[in-house]
N, C-alpha and C positions, 0 to 999 in steps of 0.2 A: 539405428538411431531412433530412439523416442520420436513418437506426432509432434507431441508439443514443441519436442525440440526444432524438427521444422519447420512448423509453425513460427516460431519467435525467429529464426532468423532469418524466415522471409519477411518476419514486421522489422527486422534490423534493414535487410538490403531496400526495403520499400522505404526506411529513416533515410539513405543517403541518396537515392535515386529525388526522393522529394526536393533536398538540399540541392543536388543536379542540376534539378529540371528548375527550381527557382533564382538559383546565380545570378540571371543577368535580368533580373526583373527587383532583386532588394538593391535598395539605395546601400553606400557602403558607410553607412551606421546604422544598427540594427535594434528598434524597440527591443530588449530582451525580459521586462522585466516591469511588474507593475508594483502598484500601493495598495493597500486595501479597497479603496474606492476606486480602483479599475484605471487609475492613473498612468503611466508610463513614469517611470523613473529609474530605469537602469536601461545602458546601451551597451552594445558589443560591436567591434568593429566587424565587417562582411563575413571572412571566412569563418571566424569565430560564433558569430552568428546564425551560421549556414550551419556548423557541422559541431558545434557543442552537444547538442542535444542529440544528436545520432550515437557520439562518441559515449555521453552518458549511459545510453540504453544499451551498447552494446556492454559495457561495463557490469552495471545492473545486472543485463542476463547471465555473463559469466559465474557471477556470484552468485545466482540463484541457481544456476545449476551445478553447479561445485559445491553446495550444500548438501545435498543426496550424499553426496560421497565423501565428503570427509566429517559427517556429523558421529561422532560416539555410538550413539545409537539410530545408525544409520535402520536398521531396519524396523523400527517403530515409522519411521518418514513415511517407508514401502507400502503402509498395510493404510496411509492416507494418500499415497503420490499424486491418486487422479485430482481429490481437489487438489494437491498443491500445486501437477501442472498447471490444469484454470489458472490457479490464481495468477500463478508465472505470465500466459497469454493474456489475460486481463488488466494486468500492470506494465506490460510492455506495449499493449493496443492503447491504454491511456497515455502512455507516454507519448508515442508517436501522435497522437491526437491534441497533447500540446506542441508540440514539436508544430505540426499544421496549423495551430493557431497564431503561432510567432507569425510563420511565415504569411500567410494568410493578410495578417493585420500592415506586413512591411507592404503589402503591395498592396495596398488599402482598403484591403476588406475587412473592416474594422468590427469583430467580433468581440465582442465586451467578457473579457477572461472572467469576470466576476457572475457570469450568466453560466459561461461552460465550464469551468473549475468546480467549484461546487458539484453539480450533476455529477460529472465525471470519479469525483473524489467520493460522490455518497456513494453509489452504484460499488465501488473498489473498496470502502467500507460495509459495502452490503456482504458482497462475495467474501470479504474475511473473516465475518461473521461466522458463514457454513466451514471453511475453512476450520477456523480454532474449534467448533462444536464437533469435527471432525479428528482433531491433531492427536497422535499420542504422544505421550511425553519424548522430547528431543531439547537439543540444547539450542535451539535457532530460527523454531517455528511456533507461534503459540504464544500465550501470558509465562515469561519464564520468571518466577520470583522462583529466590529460596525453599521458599515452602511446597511450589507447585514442582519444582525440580526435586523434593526431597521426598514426594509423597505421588503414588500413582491415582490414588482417590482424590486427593486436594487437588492434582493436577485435569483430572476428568471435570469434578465439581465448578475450579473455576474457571475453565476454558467454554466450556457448557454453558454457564452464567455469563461469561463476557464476550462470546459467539450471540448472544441473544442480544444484550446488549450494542453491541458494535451495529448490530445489524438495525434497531429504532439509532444507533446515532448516525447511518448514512442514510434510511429516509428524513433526517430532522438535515443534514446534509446536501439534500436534493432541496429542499425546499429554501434551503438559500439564495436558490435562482431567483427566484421571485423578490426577490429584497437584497439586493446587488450591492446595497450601500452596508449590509451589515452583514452579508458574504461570508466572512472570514469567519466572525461569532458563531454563526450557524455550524461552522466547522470542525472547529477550534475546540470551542467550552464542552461538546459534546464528547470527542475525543479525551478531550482531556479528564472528565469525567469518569469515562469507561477505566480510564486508567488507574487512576486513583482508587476509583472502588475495588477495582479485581487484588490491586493490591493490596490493598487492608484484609478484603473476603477470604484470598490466602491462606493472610496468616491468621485469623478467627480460625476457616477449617483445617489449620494445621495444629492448633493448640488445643480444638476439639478432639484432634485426633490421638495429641499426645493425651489428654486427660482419660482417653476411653482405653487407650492400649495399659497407662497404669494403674486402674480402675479393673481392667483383667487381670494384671497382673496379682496385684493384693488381694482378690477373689478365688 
């Protein structure tokens, strides 16, 4: 068995032991769930409350490790695994770390999600950053457009290009913390950015690509 692999499932058995050891300390409606401005407006009832979030994570990690093995090009994954276990134990440490903060807030240690969310979320866009600047082409890890699936250069180029980027949009991420009221923005617009650009970038380096392959050709 993989480190990483025990690694994550002792952040899974540390999710339900937390849920455990807090039972008989949450009221039985449970804050789950905020507004942008750090409000409360969704509840769950106790057990639901308690073990939602374990149940998520353990889900999550199946999935992310069931990806190795049945992706196409399962052995491109191989030749980046180490970042993508990180990034596996890095995404499941955040989780359990909100997971703590539900619980935390139910029994009044009232931790302002708009302070620790952000931090947590830049840090997890920082590390996906090295991540995709690492990935080689696969169907499930990575910027996967059309073009960056159809091309092993376009796919280097824009993963490289939106590894750098990801990475200025989870320090602009972290600094959310410090301006709680507008949290989200700081998150949000930067992500979504990234996105949109790698997409267009694409297909630019993939219609330069086609223009030079027939430019050999008639040459």
């Amino acid at each position: 068995m993989r480190k990483a692999t025990l690694e994550v499932t002792g952040l899974i058995i540390l999710s339900f032991i937390l849920s455990i050891y807090f039972y008989p300390h949450v009221p039985e409606q449970m804050a789950t769930h905020w507004n942008s401005q750090g409000e409360v407006d969704g509840y769950m009832s106790k057990l639901w409350g308690l073990f939602f979030m374990p149940a998520v994570i353990t889900g999550l990690t199946v999935m992310f490790l069931m990806i190795p093995r049945i992706d196409p090009k399962k052995e491109n994954i191989e030749k980046f695994r180490k970042y993508y276990d990180r990034f596996i134990i890095i995404f499941i440490l955040f989780m359990v770390a909100v997971h703590l903060q539900i619980l935390l807030w139910n029994i009044g240690i009232r931790i302002n999600p708009n302070t620790v969310l952000p931090a947590g979320i830049g840090l997890l866009f920082y590390y996906t950053g090295s991540l995709m600047e690492n990935a080689e082409r696969n169907w499930f890890i990575g910027i996967r457009t059309p073009w960056t699936l159809s091309s092993d250069r376009v796919w280097r180029k824009t993963n490289r290009i939106g590894g750098k980027l990801f990475r200025l949009a989870g320090i602009t991420a972290i600094l959310g913390s410090f301006f709680t009221g507008f949290a989200v923005i700081f998150v949000i617009l930067p992500a979504l950015f990234v996105a949109g650009f790698t997409v267009v970038y694409s297909y630019v380096e993939y219609q330069k690509e086609l223009k030079d392959t027939d430019f050999q050709i008639k040459t």
